[in-house]
C-alpha positions as a printed Julia matrix, in Angstrom:
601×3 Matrix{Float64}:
 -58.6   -14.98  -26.37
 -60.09  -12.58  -28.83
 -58.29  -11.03  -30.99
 -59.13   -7.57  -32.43
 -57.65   -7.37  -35.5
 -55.36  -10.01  -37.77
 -54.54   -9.88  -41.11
 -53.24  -12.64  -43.45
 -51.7   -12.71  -46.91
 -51.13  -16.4   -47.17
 -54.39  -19.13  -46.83
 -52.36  -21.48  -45.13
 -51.33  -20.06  -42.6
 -55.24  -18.36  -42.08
 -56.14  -22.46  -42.32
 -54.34  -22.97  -39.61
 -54.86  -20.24  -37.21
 -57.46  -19.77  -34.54
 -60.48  -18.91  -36.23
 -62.95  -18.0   -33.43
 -60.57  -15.43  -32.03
 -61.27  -13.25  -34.95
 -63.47  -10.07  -34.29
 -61.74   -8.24  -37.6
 -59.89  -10.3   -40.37
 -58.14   -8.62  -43.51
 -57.11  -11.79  -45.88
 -55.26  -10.29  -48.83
 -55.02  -12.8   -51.51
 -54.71  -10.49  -54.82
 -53.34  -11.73  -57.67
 -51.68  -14.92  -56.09
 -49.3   -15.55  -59.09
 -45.85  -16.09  -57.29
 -47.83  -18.52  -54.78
 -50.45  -21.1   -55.64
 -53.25  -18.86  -57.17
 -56.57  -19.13  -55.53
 -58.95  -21.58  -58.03
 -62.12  -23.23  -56.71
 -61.35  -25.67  -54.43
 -58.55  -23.3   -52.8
 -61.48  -20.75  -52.0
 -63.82  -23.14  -50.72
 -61.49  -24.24  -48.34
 -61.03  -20.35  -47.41
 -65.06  -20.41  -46.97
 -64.92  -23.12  -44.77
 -62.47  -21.65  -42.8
 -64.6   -18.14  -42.62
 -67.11  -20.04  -41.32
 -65.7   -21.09  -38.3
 -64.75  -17.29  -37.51
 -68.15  -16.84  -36.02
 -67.3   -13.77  -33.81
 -66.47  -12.01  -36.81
 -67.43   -8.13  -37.2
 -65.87   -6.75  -39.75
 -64.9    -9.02  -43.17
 -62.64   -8.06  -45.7
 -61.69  -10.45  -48.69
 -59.4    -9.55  -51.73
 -59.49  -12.22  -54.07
 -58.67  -10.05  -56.84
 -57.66  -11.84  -60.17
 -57.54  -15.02  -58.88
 -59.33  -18.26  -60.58
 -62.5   -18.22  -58.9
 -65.01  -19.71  -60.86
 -68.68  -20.35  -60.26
 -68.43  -23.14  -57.77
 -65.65  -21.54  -55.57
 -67.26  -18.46  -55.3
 -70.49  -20.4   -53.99
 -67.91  -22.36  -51.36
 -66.83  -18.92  -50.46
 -70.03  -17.6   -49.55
 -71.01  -20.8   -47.92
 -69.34  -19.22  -44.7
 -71.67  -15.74  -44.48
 -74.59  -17.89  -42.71
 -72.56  -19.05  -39.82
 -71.22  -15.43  -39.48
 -74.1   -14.3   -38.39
 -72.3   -11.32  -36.38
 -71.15   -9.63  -39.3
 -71.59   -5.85  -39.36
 -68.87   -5.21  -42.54
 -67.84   -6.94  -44.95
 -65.47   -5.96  -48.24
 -65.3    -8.42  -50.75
 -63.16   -7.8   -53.89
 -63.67  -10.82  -56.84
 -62.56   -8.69  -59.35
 -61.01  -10.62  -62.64
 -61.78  -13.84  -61.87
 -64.45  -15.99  -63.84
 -67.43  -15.91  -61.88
 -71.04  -16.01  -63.79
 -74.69  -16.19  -62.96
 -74.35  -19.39  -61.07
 -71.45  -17.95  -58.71
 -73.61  -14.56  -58.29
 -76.83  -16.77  -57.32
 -74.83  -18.43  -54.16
 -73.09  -15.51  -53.31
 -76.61  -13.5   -53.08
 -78.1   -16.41  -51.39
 -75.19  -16.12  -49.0
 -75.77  -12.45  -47.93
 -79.49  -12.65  -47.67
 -78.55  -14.66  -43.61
 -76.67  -11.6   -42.94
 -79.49   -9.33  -41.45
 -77.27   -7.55  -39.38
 -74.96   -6.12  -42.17
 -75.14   -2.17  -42.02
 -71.99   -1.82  -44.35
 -70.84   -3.61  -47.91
 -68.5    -3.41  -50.42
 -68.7    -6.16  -53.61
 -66.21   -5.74  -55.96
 -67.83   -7.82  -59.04
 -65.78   -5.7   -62.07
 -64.61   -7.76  -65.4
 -66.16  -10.96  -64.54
 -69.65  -13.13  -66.4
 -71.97  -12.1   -64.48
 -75.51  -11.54  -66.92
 -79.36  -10.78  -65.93
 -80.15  -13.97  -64.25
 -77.37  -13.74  -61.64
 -77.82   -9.84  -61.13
 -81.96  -10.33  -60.13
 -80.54  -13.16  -57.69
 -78.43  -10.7   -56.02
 -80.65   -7.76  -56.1
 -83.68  -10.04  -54.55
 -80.89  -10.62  -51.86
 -80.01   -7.35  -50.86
 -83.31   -6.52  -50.65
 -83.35   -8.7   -47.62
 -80.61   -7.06  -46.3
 -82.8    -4.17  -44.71
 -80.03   -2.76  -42.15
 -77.94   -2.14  -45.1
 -76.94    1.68  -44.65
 -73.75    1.72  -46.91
 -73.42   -0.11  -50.39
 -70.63   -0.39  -52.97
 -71.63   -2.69  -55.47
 -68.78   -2.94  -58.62
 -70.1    -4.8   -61.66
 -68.4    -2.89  -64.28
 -67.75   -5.04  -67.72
 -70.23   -8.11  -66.96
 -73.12   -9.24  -69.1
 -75.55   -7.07  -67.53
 -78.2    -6.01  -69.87
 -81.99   -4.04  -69.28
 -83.51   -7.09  -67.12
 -80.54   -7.09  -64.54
 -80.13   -3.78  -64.09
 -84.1    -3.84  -63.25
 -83.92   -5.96  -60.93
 -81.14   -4.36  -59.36
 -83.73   -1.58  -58.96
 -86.02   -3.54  -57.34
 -83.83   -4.82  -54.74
 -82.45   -1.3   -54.26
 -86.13   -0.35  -53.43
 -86.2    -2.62  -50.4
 -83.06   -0.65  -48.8
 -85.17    1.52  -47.49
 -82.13    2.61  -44.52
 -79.57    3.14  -47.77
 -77.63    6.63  -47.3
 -74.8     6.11  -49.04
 -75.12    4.34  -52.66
 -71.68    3.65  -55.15
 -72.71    1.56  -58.06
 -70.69    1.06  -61.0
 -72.08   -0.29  -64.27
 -70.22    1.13  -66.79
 -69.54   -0.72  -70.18
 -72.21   -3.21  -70.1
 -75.64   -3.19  -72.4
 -78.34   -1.9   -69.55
 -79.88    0.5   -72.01
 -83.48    2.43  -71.71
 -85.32   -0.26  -69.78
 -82.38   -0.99  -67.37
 -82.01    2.63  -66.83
 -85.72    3.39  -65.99
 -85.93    0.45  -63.97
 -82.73    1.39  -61.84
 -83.68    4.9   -61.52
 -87.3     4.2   -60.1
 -85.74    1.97  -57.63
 -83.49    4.72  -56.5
 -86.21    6.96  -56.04
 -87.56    4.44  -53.42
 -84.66    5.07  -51.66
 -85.91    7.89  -49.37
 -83.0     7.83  -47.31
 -80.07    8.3   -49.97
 -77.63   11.15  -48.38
 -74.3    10.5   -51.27
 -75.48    8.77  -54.58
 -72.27    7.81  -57.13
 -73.51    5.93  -60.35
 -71.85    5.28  -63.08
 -73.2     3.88  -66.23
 -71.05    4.84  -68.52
 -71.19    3.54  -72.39
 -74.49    2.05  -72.0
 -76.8     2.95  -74.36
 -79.27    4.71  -72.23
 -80.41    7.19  -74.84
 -83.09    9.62  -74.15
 -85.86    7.65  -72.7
 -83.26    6.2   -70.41
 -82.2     9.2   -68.99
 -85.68   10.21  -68.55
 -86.65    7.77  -66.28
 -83.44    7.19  -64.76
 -84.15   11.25  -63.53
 -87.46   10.62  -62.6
 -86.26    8.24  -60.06
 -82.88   10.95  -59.04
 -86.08   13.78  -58.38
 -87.74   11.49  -55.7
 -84.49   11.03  -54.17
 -84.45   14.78  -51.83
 -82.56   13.65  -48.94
 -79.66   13.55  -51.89
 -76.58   16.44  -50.91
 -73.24   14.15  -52.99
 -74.05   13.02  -56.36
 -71.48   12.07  -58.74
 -73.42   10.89  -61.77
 -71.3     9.5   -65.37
 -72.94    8.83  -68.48
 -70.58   10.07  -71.32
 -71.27    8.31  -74.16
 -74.33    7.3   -74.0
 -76.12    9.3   -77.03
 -78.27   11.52  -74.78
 -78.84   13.81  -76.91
 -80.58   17.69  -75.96
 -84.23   15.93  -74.9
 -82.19   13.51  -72.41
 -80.4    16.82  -70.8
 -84.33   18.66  -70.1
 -85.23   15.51  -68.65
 -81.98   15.29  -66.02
 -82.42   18.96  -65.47
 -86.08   18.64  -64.3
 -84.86   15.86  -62.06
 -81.59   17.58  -60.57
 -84.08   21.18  -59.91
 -85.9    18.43  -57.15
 -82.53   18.14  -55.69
 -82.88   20.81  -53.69
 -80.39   20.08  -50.74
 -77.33   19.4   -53.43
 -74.5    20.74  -52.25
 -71.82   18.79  -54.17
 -72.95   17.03  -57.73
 -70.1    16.28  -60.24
 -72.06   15.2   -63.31
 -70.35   14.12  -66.65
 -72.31   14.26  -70.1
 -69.23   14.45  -72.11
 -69.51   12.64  -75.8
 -73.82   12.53  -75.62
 -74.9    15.04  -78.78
 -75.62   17.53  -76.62
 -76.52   21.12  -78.54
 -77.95   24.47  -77.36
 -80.94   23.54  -76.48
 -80.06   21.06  -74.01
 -76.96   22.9   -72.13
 -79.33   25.86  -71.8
 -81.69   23.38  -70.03
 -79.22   22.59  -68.02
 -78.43   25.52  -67.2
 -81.94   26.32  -66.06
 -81.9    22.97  -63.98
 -78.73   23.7   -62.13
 -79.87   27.52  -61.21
 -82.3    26.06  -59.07
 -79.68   24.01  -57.14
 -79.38   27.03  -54.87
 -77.37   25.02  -52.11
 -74.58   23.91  -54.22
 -71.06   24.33  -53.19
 -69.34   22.24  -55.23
 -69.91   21.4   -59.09
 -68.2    19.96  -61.85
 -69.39   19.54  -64.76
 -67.79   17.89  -67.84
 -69.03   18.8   -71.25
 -66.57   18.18  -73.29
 -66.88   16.81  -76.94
 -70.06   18.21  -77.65
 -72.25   21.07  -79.45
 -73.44   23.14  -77.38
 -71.81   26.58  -79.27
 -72.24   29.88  -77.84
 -75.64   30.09  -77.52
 -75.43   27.36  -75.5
 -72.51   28.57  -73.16
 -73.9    31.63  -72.51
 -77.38   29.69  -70.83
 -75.25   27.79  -68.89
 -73.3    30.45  -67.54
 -76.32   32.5   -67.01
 -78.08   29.39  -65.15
 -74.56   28.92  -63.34
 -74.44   32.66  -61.96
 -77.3    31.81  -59.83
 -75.57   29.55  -57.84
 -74.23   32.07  -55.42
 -73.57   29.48  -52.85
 -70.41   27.82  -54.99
 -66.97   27.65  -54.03
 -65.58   24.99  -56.46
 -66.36   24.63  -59.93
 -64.82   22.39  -62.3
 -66.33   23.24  -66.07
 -64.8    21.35  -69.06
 -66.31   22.53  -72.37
 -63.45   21.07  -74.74
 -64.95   21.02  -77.88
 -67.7    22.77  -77.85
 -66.93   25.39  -80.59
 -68.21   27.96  -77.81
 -66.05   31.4   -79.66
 -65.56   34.67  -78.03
 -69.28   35.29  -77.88
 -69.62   32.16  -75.63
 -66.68   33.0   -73.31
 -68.37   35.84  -72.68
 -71.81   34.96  -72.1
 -70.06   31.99  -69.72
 -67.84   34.21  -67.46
 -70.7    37.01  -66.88
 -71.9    34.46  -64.45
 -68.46   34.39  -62.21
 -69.04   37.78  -61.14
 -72.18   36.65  -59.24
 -70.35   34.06  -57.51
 -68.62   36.08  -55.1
 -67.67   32.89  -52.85
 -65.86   31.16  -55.73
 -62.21   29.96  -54.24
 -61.39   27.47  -56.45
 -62.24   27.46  -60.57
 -60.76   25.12  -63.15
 -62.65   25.89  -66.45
 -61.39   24.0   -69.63
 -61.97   25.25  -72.87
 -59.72   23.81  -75.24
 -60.01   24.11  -78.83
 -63.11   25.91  -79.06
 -62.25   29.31  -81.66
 -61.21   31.8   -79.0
 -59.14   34.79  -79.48
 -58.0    38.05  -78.46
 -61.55   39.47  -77.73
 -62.4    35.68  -75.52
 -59.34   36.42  -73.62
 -60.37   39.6   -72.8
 -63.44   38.76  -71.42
 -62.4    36.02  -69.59
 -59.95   38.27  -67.91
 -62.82   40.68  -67.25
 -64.88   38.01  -65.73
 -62.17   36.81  -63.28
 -61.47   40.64  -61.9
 -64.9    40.38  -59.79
 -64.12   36.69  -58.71
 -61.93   38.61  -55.48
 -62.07   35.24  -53.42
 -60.07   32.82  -56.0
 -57.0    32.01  -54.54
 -56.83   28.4   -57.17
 -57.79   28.91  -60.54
 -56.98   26.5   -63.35
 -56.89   27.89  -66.81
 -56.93   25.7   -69.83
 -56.98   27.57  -73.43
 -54.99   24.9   -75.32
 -55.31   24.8   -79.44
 -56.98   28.56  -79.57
 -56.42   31.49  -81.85
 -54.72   33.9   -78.72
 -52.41   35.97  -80.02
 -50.07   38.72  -77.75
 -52.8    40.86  -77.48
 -54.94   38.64  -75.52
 -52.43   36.97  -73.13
 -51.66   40.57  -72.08
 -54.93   41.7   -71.5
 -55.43   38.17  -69.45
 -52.8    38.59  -67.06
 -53.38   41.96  -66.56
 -56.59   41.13  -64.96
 -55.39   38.27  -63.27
 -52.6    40.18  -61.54
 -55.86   42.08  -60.16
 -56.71   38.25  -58.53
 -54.9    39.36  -55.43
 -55.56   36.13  -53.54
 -53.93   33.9   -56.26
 -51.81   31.37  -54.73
 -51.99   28.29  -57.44
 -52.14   28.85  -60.79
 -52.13   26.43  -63.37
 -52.29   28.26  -67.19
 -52.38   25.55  -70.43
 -51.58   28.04  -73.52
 -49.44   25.92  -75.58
 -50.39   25.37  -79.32
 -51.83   29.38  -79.57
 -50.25   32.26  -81.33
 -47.93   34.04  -78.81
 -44.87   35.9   -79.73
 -42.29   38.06  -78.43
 -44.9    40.59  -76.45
 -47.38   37.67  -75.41
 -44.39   36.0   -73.47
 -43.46   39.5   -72.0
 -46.43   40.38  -70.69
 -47.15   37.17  -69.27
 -44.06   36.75  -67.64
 -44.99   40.42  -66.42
 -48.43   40.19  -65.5
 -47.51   37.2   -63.25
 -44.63   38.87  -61.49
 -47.47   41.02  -59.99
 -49.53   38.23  -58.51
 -47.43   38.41  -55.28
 -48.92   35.66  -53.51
 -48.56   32.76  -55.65
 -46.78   29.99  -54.18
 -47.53   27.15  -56.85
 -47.53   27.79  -60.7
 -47.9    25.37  -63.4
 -47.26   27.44  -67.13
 -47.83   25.22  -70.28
 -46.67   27.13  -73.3
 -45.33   23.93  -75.75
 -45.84   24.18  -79.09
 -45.82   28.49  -79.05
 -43.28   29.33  -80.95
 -41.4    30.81  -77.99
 -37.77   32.27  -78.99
 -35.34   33.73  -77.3
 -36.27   36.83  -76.42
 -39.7    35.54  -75.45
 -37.66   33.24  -73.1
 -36.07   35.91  -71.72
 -38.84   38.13  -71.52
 -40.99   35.17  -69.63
 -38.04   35.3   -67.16
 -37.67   38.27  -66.54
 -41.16   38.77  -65.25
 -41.27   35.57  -63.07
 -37.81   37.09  -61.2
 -40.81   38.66  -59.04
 -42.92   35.75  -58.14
 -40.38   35.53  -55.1
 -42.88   33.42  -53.01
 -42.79   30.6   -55.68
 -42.1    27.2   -53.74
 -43.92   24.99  -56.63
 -43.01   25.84  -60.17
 -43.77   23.57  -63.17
 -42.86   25.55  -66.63
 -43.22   22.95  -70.26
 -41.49   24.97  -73.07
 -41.12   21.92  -75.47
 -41.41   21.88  -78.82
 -40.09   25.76  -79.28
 -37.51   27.31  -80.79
 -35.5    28.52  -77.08
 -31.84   28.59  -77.58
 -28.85   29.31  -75.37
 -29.44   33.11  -74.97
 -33.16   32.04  -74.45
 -31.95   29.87  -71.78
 -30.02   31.92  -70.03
 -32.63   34.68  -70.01
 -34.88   32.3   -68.55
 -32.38   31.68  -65.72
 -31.34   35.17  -64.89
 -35.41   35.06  -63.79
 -35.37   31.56  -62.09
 -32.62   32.04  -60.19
 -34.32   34.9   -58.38
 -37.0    32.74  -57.03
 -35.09   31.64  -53.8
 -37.84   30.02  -52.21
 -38.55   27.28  -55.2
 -38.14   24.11  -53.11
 -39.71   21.85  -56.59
 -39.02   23.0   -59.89
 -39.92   21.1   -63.28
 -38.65   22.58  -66.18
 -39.14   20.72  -69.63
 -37.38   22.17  -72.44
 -37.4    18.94  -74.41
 -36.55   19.71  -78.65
 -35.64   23.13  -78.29
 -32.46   24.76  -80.03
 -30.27   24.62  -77.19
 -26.59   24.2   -76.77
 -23.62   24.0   -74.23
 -23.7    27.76  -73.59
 -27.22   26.94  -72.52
 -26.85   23.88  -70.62
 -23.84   26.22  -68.64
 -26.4    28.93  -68.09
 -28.84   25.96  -66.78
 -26.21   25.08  -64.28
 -25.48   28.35  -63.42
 -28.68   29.38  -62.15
 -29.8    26.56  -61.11
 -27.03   26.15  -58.52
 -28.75   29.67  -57.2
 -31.82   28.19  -55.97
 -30.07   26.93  -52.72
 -33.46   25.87  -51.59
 -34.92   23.39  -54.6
 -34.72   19.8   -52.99
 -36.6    18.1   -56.22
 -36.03   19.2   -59.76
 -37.38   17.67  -62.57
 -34.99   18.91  -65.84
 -36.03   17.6   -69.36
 -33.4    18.33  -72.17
 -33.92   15.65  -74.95
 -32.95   16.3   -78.28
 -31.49   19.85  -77.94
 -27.69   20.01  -78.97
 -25.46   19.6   -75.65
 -22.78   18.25  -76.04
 -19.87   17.07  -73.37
 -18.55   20.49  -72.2
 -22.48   21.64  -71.89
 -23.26   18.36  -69.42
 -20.34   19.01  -67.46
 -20.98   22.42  -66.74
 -24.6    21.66  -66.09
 -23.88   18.74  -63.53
 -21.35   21.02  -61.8
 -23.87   23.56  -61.05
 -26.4    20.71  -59.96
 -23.94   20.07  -57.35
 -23.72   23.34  -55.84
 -27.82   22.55  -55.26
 -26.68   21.67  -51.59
 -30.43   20.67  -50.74
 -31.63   18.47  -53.67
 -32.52   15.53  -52.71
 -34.33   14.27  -55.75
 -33.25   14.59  -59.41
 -34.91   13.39  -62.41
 -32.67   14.68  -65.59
 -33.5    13.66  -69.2
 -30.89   14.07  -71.29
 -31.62   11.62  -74.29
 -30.95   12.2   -77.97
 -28.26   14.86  -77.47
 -24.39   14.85  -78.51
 -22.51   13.64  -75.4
 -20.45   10.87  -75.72
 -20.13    7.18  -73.41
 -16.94    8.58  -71.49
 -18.96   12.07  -70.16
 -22.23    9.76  -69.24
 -19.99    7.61  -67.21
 -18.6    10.5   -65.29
 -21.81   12.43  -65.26
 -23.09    8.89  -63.35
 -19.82    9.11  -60.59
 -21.07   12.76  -59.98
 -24.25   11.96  -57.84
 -24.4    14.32  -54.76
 -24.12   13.01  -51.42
 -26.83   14.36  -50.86
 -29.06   12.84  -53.26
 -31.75   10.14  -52.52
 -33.18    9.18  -56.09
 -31.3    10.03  -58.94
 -32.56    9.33  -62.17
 -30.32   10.12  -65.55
 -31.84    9.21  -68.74
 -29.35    9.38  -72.18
């Protein structure tokens, strides 16, 4: 009687089953440590086993960090002739100890299955080096119903001769649409590049291309033909490409631009250049090459730890702005020492793309202040379609004057409902805290906020202040506020839960207030509020080294159990002054109600 589906997780009882039944088998083997871990001989005997499964459709194999060496990986693929049927098949070897040798069967092994439209190798952290890779990539050359390849081979041996002739099998896949290979930390360099990329662009089929060759080597020349190859490739509309660190340098950037402006039918590329000595010159070639991507709809692009200053940002953003088609973008220019002048050249392109919905833009630690702000603010006013925008401005020189101008554009953002703003490490007093706290009481449709302000010297009355204005974010459900490292005490405390205790809707809250000044009164005031938001069911409370002591705990777990709905509570209470007796009954307090409760002294 057929069977379906069957899945095993132990080879002897697989051994002993009825192996022509099979139609779909899932043998999960990972990691075999508490049983006899898979070596050679073991998976040998699992090959011949797989070989008898002959009405076998769909294959999947996780061997994962067994002891699979050369000759049990060939015994293992000694099975994939007889199963001629085959239409799928998964196969994860990752960690074992498999080399050229192993790689030369198991290529040998695949080349019989002509009818395989769909396959996943997982190869990653083995020995595998040039002469095994052009084994395998003569092999799937053969394999010319192939329509969908994963191919993981991340930390081998693989240098500029394998990763050729990985091209030239890839070449012979002429029905390939959808392409994931992973090469990342091995030694392909220029050659292997070139070579990969102009079998790509023999690929005319390719639909969703993910590569990733990061820390390679590939330099300019590598990137250069590597692009050459990506430009033939027109069918393309997914690409996810990663090279960071792989000294590309300005001349490497014109080249991938001239290859991604072929791309014509893009509609989602995530590409990420971070660490590759990019300057001006290159991100304002970039910026060129993505303009003509007129389709995109989705782009991020990761820049981070590089040159490109404001000249620089201000050609991207202009090259960017022509994109009128995008609705997510993802830009992370950490690093970049863009300044004010580059925040503004940047943002004048989000006022062209009216269909923007969701923006994350990173710029941490790059010499913005008050006038950056400012501009940034300006820039999101005409973006009236963001309803998720993601804000990071970590490690700059904004003062009061610039958070307030910020948020009082963003409380124009009328369509705001997530919000994630990373501030901490800037200057922000007494008014900056106001004004935020303010300016976000306005943006009445936010439901999820995420408000990093560690490291801002935030007092009391800045505490307070920051309270008072979120009182008015009344449809807050998600709320995630990190004041650590400030100087909040008990009055700031309780300020900041006269505000909190007005959001009735928060169902998760996670407030970290980890080395601040803050005392019983404040771990009462805590309590007090908290025990207000009748509708939190998981709170995530972080108090480590502040100065509660026994009275402040009690009063604090009290009002935790008037939370009548919480049903998950993480509470970090280390390096305070509470003594073995209170922990003990703090413990014996857990609600009813509770399902995970975690207390950490």
């Amino acid at each position: 009687m057929i069977q379906y589906k069957k899945y095993f997780n132990n080879l002897e009882q697989f051994l002993s089953s009825s192996f022509q039944s099979f139609q779909v088998l899932h043998i999960d083997l990972n990691k075999c440590y508490w049983r006899n871990q898979i070596n050679d001989e073991a998976a040998s005997g699992l090959g011949n086993g797989l070989g008898k499964c002959t009405n076998l459709s769909n294959l999947t194999l996780d061997l994962k960090g067994n002891q699979i060496g050369d000759e049990g990986a060939q015994g293992l693929v000694s099975c994939l002739e007889k199963c001629t049927n085959l239409l799928n098949l998964t196969l994860n070897l990752q960690g074992n100890s498999i080399g050229d040798e192993g790689l030369s069967g198991l290529g040998q092994g695949l080349e019989k299955c002509t009818n395989l439209s769909i396959l996943t190798l997982n190869l990653q952290t083995n020995q595998i080096g040039d002469e095994g890779l052009s084994i395998l990539g003569s092999s799937l050359g053969k394999c010319t119903n192939l329509s969908n390849l994963t191919l993981d081979l991340k930390q081998n041996l693989i240098d500029e001769i394998g990763a050729s002739s990985l091209g030239s099998g890839l070449e012979k896949c002429t029905n390939l649409s959808n392409l994931t290979l992973n090469l990342m930390s091995n030694q392909i360099g220029p050659i292997g590049a070139s070579g990969l990329g102009f079998g790509l662009g023999k690929c005319p089929n390719l639909q969703n291309l993910t590569l990733d060759i990061t820390g390679n080597q590939i330099g300019e020349i590598g990137t250069s033909g590597l692009s050459t190859g990506l430009g033939k490739c027109t069918n393309l509309t997914n690409l996810t490409l990663q090279l960071w660190g792989n000294s590309i340098g300005d001349q490497g950037v014109q080249s991938l631009s001239s290859g991604l402006e072929m791309c014509t039918n893009l509609s989602n590329l995530t590409l990420n250049l971070q660490q590759n000595q990019i300057g001006i010159i290159g991100a304002s070639s970039l910026g060129s090459g993505l303009g003509k991507c007129t389709n995109l709809q989705n782009l991020t692009l990761d820049l981070r730890r590089n040159q490109i200053g404001c000249e620089g940002a201000s050609d991207l953003g202009s090259g960017l702005g022509k994109c009128t088609n995008l609705s997510k973008l993802t830009l992370d220019l950490w690093q970049n020492q863009i300044g004010d002048e580059g925040v503004s050249g940047l943002v004048s392109c989000l006022e062209k793309c009216t269909n923007l919905s969701n923006l994350t833009l990173l710029l941490w630690s790059n010499q913005i202040d008050d006038e950056g702000a400012l501009d940034l603010g300006f820039g999101l006013v005409e973006c009236s379609n963001l309803s998720n925008l993601t804000l990071d401005l970590s490690q700059n020189q904004i003062g009061d004057e610039g958070i307030s101008d910020l948020v009082f554009c963003l409380e124009k953002c009328t369509n705001l409902s997530n919000l994630t703003l990373l501030l901490w490490s800037n200057q922000i007093d007494v008014l900056g805290a106001s004004s935020l706290g303010s300016g976000l009481g306005k943006c009445s449709n936010l439901s999820n906020l995420t408000l990093d302000l560690r490291e801002s010297q935030i007092g009391d009355e800045s505490a307070s202040g920051l309270g008072s204005g979120l009182q008015k974010c009344t449809n807050l459900s998600n709320l995630t506020l990190k004041l650590q490292l400030n100087q909040i005490g008990d009055e700031g405390t309780s300020g900041l839960l006269i505000g909190l205790e007005k959001c009735t809707n928060l169902s998760n809250l996670t407030l970290d207030l980890r080395q601040n000044q803050i005392g019983d009164e404040g771990a009462s005031a805590l309590g007090s509020g908290l025990r207000k938001c009748t509708n939190l069911s998981n709170l995530v409370l972080d108090l480590q080294q502040n100065q509660i002591g026994d009275q402040g705990v009690s009063d604090l777990g009290f009002g935790l159990r008037r939370c009548t709905n919480l049903s998950n509570l993480t509470l970090g209470l280390q390096f305070n002054q509470i003594n073995k007796s209170q922990k003990l009954k703090v413990k014996c307090h857990k609600s009813k109600r509770l399902v995970t409760l975690k207390i950490k002294y």
